[in-house]
C-alpha positions in Angstrom: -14.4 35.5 9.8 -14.5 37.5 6.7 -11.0 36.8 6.0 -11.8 33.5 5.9 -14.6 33.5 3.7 -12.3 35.5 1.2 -9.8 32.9 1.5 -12.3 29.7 0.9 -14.1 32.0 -2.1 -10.7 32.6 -4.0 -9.8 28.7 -3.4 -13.0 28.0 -4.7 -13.0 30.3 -7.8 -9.1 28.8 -8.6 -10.0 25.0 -8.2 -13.6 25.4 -10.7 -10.8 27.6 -13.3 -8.6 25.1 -13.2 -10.8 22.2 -13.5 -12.7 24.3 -16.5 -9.7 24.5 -18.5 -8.5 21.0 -18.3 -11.8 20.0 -19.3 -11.4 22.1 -22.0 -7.9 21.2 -22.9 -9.2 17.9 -23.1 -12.2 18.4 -25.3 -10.2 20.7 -27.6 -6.9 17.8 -27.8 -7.4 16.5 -31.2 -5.2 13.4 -31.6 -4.0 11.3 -35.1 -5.8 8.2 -35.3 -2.4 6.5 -36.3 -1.0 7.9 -33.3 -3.1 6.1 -31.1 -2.8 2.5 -33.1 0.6 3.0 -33.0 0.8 3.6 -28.9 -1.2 0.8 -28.6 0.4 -1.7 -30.7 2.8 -2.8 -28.2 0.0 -3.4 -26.0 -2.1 -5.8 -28.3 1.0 -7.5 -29.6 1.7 -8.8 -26.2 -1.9 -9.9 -25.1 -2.0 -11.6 -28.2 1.6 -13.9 -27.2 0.2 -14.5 -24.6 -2.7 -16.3 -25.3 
């Protein structure tokens, strides 16, 4: 039983370190403006064609 508990405490402590630090890449990422018009152009170009 203690094993166990050992085992589900370290898989525990991994899966909230992991999750902390993608949460902090993502709050840390700074992106360009122009490089989020520009991935998105493609996008708007062909909605608008469409209409």
């Amino acid at each position: 039983m203690k094993f166990e508990t050992l085992m589900l405490q370290t898989l525990f402590t991994a899966c909230l370190l992991i999750c902390l630090l993608t949460l902090g890449a993502m709050l840390t990422t700074q992106v360009p403006v122009s490089s989020i018009a520009t991935s998105h152009a493609p996008v708007a170009a062909v909605a608008s064609s469409a209409s």
